[in-house]
BAFI-3210 file (N, C-alpha, C; in Angstrom, 3 decimals, decimal comma, padded with zeros to 6 digits):
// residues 217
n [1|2|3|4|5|6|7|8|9|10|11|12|13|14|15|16|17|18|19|20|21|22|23|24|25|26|27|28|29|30|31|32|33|34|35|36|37|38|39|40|41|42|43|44|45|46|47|48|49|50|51|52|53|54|55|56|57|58|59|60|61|62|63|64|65|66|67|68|69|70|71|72|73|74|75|76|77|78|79|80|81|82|83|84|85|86|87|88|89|90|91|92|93|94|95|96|97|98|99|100|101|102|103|104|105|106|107|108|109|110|111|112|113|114|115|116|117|118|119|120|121|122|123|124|125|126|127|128|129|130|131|132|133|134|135|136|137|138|139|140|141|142|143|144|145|146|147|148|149|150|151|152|153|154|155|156|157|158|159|160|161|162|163|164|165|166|167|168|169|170|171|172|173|174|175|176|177|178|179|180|181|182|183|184|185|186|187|188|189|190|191|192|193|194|195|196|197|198|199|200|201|202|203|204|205|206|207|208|209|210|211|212|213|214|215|216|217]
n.u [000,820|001,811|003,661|001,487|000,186|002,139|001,942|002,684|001,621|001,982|000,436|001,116|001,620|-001,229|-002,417|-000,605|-001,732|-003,859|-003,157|-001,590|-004,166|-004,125|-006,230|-008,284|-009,892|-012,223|-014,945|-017,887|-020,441|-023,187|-022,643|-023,368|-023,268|-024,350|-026,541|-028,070|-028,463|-029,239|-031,413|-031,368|-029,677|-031,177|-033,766|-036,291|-035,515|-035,699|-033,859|-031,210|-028,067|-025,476|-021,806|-018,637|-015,807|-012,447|-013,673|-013,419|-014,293|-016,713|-019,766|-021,690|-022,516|-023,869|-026,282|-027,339|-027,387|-029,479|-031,954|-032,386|-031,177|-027,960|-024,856|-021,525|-017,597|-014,415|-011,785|-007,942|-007,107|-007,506|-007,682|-009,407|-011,872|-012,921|-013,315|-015,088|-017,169|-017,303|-017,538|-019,962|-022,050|-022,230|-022,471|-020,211|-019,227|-016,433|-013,883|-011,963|-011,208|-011,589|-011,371|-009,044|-006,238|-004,989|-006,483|-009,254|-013,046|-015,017|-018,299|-021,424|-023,759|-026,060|-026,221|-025,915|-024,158|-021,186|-017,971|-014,712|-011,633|-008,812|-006,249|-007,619|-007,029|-007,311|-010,089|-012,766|-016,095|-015,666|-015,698|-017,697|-019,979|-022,009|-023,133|-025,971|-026,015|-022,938|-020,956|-018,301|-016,911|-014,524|-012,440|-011,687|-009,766|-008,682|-006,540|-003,398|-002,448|-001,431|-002,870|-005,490|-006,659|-006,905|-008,012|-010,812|-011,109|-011,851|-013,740|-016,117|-016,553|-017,790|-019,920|-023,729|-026,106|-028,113|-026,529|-025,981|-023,656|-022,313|-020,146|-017,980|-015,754|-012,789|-011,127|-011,508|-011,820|-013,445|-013,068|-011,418|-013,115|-014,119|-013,649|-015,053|-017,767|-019,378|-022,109|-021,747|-022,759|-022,509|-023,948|-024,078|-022,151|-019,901|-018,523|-015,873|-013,785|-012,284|-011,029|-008,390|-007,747|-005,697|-003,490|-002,344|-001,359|-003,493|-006,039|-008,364|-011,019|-012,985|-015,616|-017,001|-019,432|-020,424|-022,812|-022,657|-023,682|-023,719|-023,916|-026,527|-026,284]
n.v [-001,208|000,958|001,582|002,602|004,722|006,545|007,121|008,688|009,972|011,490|014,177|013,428|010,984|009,688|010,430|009,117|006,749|005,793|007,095|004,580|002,749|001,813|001,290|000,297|000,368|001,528|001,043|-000,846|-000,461|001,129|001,880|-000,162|000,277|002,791|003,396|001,531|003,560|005,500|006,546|007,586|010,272|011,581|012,360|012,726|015,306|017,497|017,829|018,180|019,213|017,316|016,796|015,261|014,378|013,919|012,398|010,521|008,083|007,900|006,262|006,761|009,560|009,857|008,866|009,784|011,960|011,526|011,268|013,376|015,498|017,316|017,351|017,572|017,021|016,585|015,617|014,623|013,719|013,983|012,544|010,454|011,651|012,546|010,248|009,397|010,934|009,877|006,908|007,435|008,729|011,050|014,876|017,110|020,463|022,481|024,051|027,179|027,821|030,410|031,122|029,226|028,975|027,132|025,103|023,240|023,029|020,711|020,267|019,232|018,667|019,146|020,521|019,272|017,632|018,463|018,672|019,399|019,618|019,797|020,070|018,721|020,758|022,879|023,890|024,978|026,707|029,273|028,563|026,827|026,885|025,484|022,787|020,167|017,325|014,616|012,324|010,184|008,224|006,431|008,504|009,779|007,567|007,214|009,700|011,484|010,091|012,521|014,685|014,571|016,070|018,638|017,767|017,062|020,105|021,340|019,444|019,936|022,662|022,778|021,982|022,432|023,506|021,649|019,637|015,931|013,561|011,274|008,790|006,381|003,627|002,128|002,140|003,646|006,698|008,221|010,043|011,835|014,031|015,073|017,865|019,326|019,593|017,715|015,374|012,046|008,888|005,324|003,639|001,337|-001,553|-003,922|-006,961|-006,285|-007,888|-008,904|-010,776|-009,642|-008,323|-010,438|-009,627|-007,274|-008,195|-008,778|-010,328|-009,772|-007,399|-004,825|-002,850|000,048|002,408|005,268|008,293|011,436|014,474|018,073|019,547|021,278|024,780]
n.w [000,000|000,660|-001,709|-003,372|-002,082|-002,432|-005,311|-008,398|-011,024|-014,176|-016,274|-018,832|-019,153|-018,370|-020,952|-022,834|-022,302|-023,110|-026,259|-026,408|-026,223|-024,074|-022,109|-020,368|-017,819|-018,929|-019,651|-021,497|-021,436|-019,951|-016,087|-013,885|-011,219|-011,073|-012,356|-011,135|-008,570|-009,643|-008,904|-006,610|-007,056|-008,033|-007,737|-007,885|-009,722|-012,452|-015,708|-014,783|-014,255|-014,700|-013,613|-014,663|-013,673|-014,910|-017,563|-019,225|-022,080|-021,045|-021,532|-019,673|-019,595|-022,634|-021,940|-019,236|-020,578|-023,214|-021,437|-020,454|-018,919|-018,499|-019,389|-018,149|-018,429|-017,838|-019,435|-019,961|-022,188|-025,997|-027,770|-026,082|-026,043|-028,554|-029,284|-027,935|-028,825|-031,543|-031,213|-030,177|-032,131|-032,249|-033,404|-033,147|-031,847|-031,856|-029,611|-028,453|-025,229|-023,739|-020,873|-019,954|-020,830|-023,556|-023,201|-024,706|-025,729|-026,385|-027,849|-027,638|-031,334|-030,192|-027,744|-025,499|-024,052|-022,753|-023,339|-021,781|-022,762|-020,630|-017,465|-014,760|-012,853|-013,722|-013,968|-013,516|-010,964|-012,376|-014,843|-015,919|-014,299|-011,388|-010,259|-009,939|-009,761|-009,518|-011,278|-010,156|-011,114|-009,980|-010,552|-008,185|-007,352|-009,517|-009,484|-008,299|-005,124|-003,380|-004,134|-003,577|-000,693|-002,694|-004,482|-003,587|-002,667|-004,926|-005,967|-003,985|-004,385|-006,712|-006,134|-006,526|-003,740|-003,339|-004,842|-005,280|-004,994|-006,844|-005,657|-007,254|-006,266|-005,543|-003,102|-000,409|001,889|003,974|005,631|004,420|003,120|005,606|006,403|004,327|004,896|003,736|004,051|004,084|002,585|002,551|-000,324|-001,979|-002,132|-003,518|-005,117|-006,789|-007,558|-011,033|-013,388|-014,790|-013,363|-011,347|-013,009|-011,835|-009,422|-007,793|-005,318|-004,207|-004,779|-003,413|-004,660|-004,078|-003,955|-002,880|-001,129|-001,754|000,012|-000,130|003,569|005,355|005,394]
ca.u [000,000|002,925|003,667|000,366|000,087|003,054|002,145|002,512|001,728|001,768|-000,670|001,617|001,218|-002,370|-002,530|-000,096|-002,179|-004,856|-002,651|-001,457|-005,068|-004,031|-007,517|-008,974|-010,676|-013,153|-016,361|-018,678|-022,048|-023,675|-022,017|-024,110|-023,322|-024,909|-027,597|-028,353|-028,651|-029,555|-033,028|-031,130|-029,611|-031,586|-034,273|-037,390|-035,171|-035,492|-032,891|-029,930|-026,755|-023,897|-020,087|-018,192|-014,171|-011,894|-014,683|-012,803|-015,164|-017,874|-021,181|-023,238|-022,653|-024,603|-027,294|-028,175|-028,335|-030,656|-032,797|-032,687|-030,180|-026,733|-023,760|-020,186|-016,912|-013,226|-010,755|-007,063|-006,992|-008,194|-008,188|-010,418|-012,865|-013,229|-013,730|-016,200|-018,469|-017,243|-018,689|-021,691|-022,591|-022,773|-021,949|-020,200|-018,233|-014,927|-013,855|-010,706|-011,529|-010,652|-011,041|-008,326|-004,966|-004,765|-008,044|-010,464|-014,215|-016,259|-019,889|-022,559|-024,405|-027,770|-025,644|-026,266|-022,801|-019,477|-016,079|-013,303|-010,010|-007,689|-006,052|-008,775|-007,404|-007,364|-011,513|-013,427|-017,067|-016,107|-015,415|-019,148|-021,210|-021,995|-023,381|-026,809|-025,142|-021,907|-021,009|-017,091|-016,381|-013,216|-011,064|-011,075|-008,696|-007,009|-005,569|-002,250|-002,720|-001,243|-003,596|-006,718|-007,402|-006,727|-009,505|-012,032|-011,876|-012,389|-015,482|-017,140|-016,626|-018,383|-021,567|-024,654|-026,715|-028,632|-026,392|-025,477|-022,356|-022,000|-018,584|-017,754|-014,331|-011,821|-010,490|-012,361|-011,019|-014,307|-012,462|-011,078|-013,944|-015,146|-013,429|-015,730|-018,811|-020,457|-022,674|-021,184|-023,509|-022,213|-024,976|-023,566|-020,892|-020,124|-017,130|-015,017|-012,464|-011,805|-009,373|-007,514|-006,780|-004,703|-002,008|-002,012|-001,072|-004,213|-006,824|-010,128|-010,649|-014,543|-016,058|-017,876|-020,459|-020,939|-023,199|-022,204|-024,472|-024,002|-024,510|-027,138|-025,272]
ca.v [000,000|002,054|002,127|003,434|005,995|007,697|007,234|009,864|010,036|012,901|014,167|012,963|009,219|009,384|010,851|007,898|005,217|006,522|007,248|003,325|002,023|000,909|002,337|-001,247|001,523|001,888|000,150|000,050|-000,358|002,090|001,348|-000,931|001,309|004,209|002,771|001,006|004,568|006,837|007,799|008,793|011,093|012,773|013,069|013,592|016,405|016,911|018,399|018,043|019,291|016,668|016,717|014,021|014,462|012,542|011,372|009,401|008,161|007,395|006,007|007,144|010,556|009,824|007,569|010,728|013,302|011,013|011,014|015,232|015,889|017,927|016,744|018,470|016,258|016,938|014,875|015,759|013,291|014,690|011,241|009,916|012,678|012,309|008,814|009,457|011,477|009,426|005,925|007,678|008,929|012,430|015,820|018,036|021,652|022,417|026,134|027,451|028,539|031,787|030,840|028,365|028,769|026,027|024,394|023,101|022,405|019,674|020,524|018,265|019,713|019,177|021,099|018,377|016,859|019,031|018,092|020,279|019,164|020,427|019,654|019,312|021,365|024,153|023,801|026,091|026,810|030,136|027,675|026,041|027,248|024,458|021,241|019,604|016,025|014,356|010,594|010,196|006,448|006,503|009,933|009,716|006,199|007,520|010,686|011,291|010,503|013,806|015,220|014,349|017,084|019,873|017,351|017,709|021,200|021,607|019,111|020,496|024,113|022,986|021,518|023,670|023,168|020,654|018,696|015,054|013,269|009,603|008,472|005,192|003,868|000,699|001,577|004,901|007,289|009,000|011,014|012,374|014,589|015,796|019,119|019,967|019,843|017,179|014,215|010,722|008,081|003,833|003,059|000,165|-002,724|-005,518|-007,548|-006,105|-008,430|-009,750|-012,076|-008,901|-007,985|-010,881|-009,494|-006,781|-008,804|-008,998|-011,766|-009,831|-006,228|-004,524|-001,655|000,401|003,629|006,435|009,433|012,594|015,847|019,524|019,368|022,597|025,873]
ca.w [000,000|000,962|-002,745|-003,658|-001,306|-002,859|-006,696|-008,643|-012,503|-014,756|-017,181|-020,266|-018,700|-018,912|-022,350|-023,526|-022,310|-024,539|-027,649|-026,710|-026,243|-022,560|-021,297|-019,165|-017,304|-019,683|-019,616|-022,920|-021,284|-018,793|-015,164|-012,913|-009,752|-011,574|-012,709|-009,628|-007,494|-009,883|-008,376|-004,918|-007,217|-009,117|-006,433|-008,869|-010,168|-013,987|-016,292|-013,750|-014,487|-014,238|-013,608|-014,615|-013,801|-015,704|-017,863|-020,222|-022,993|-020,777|-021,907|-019,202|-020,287|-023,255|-021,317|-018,903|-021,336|-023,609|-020,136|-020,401|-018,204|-019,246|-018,651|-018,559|-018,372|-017,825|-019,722|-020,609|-023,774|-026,820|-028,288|-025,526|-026,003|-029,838|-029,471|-027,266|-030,236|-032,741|-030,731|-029,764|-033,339|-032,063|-034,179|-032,204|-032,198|-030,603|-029,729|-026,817|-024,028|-023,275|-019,105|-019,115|-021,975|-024,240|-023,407|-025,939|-025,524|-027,449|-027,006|-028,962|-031,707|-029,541|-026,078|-024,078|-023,952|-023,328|-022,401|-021,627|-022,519|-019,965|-016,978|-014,131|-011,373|-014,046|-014,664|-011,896|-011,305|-013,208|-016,676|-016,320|-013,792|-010,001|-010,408|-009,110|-009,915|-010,109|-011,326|-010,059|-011,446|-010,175|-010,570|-006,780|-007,046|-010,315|-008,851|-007,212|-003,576|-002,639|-004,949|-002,681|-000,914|-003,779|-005,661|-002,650|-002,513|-006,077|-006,291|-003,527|-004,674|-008,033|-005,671|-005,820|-002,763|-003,815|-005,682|-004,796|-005,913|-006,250|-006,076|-007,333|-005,538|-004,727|-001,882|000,297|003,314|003,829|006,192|003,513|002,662|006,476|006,401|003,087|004,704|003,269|004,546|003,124|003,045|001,618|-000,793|-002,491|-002,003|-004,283|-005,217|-008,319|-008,799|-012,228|-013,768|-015,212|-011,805|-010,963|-013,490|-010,545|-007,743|-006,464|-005,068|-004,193|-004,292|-003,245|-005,254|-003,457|-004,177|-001,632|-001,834|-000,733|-000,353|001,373|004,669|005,505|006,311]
c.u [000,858|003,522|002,709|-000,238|000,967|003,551|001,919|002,615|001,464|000,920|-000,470|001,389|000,209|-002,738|-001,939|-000,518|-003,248|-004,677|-002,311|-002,679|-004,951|-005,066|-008,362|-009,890|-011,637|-013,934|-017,481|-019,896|-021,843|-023,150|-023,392|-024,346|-024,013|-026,118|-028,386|-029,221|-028,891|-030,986|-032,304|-030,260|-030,344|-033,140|-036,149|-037,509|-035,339|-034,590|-031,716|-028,608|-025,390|-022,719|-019,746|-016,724|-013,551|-012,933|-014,474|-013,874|-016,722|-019,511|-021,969|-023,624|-023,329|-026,080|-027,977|-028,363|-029,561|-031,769|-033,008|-031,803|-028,792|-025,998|-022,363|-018,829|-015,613|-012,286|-009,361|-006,839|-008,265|-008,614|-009,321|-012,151|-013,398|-013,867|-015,121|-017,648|-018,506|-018,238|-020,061|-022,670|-022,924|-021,948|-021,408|-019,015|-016,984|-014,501|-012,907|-012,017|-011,034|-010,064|-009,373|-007,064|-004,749|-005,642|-009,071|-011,849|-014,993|-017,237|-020,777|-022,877|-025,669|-027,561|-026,205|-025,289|-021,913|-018,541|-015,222|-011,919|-008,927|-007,049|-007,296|-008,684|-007,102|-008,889|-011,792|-014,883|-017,270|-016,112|-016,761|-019,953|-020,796|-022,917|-025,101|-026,496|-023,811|-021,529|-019,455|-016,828|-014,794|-012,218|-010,840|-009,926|-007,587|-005,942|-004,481|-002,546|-002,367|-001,753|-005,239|-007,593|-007,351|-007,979|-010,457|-012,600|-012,396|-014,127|-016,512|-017,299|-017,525|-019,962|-022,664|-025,246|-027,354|-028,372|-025,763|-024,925|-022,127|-020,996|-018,362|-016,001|-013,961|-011,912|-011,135|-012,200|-012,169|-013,841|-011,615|-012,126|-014,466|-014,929|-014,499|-016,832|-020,314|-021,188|-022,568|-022,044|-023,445|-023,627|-024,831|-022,435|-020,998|-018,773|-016,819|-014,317|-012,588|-010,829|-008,295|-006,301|-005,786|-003,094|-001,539|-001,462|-002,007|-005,469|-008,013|-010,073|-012,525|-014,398|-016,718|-018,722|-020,961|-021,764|-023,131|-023,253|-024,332|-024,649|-025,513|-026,295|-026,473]
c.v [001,264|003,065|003,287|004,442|007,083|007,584|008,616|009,794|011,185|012,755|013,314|011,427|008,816|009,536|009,661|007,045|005,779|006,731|005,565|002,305|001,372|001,545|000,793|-001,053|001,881|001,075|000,652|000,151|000,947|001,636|001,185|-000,103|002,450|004,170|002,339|002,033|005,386|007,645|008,386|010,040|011,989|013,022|013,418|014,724|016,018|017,963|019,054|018,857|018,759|017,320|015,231|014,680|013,138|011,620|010,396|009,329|007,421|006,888|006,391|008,729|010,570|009,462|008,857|011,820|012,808|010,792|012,845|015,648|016,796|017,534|017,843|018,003|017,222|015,872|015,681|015,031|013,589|013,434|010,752|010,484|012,792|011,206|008,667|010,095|010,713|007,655|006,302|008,316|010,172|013,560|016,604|019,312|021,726|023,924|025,680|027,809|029,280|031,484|030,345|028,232|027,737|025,234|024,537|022,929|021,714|019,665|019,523|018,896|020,116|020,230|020,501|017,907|018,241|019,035|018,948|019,278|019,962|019,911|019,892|020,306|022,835|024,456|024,136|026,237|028,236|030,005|027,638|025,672|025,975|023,388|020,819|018,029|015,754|013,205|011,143|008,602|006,506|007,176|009,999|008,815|006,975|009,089|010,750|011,382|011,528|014,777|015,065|015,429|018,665|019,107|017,202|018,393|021,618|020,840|019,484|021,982|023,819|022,123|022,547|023,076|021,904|019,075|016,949|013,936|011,745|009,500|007,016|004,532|002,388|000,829|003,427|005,458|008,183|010,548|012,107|014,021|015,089|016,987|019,592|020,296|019,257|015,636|013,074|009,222|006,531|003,652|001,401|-000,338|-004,101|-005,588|-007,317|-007,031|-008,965|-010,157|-011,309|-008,745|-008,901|-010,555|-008,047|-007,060|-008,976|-010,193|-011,516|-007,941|-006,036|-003,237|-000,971|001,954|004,274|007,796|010,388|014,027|016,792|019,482|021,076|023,461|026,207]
c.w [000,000|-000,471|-004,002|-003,685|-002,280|-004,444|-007,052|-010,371|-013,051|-015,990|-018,720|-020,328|-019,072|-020,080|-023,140|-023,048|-023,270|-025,835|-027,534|-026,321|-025,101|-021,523|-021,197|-018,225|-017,575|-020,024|-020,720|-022,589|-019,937|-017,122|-014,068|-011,840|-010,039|-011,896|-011,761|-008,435|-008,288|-009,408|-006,873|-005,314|-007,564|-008,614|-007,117|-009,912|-011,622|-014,565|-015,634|-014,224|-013,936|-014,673|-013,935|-014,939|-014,163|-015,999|-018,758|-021,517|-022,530|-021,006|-021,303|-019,108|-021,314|-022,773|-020,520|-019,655|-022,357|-022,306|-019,952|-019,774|-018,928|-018,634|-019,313|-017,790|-018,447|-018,796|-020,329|-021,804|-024,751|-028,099|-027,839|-025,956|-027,367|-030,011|-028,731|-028,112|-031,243|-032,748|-030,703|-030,765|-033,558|-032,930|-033,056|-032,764|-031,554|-030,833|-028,125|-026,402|-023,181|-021,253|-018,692|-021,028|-022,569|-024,000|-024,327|-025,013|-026,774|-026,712|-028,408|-029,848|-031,191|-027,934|-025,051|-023,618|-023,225|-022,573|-022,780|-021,596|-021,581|-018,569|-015,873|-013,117|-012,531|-013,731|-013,080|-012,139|-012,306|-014,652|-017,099|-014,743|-012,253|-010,700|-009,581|-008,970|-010,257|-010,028|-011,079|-010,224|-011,141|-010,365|-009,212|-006,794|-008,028|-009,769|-008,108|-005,295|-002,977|-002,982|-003,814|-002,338|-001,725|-004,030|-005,099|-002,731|-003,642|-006,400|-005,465|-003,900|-006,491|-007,673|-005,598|-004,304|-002,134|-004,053|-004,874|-005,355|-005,397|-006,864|-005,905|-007,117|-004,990|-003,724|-001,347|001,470|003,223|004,819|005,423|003,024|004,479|006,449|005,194|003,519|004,307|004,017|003,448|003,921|002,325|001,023|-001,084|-002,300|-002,233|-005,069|-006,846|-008,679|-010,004|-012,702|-014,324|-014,014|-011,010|-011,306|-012,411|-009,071|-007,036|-006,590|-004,651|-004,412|-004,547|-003,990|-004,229|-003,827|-002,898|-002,557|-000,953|-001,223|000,683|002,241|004,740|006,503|007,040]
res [x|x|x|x|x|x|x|x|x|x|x|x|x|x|x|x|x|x|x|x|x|x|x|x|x|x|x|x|x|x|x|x|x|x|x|x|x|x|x|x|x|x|x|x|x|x|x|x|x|x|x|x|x|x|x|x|x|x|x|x|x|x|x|x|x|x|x|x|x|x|x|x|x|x|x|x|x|x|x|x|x|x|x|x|x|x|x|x|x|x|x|x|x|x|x|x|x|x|x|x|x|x|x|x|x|x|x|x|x|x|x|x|x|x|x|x|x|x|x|x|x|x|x|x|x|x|x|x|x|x|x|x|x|x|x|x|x|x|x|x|x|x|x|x|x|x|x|x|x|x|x|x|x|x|x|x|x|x|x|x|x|x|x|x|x|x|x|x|x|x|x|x|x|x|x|x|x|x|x|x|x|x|x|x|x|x|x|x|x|x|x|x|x|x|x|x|x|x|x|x|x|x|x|x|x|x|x|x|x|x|x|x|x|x|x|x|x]
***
């Protein structure tokens, strides 16, 4: 674990597993855990506005905006993010973004979609507005553990009031998150391993889904 703790990968890493197709990470159907809990998100609410950090080429970005919803994704590969319109059959535009230097945006042609290419701790609520939802499949695990709480304060500073953020996660330090403010509640827990994961060293590992929402000021 010791090793884990003190990984540290850089943005160019992630970008070259993506230019070398080493993305294992990436699931082609809609994710079970999301699916599973989406009414304790979305509350009766209609036309939501999701986050999804480090959204890779996620499918269920397509799946809630065909449901009405908007969605608005971070990724820093520009491969991933193509592939992601080009699977899903969608037209879309691309334009900088003055906010953030060398950042693109791919927006659908319908503006239900749009992903910012850039790094995420550039992307602020003054890029694209606060959030009433947010799916986190995992940018909590992939992040540099010393990265943690920088990526706290950023996702709770992009929560509206309202909003409530299911974070899908290996391994989970909910303590991690009390300074923010927010009430963290285990929805789901069910056994991930797969036979990939042995070429990891490992012999069981649990998924688990928490949901977190602003506590009342």
């Amino acid at each position: 674990m010791s090793a884990q703790a003190n990984r540290v990968m850089a943005l160019s890493e992630w970008e070259n597993r993506w230019q070398e197709g080493r993305t294992g990470f990436h699931r082609p159907q809609v994710h079970n855990l999301l699916e599973n809990n989406l009414d304790k998100v979305v509350c009766g609410r209609k036309e939501i506005r999701f986050f999804f950090p480090l959204c890779g080429k996620a499918v269920d970005m397509k799946w809630l905006a065909d449901m009405g919803h908007t969605v608005v994704g971070v990724e820093i590969s520009e491969k991933g993010i193509k592939q992601f319109f080009a699977e899903q059959n969608l037209a879309y535009n691309e334009e900088p973004v003055s906010a953030i230097p060398g950042a693109k945006l791919f927006k659908s042609a319908n503006g239900k979609i749009s992903i910012y290419q850039c790094d995420l701790y550039k992307f602020s609520s003054a890029v694209a507005g606060k959030f009433g939802g947010i799916w986190d499949r995992g940018a909590l695990v992939a992040i540099n553990p010393c990265d943690r709480q920088k990526y706290a304060t950023l996702l709770i500073s992009l929560m509206n009031n309202d909003c409530r953020y299911l974070v899908d996660t290996m391994e989970y330090n909910p303590e991690l998150y009390k300074g923010g403010g927010c009430d963290i509640e285990l929805l789901q827990s069910v056994d991930g391993f797969e036979e990939r994961h042995k070429s990891w060293g490992l012999d069981s590992l649990t998924e688990k889904v928490y949901l977190l929402t602003p506590k009342a000021q």
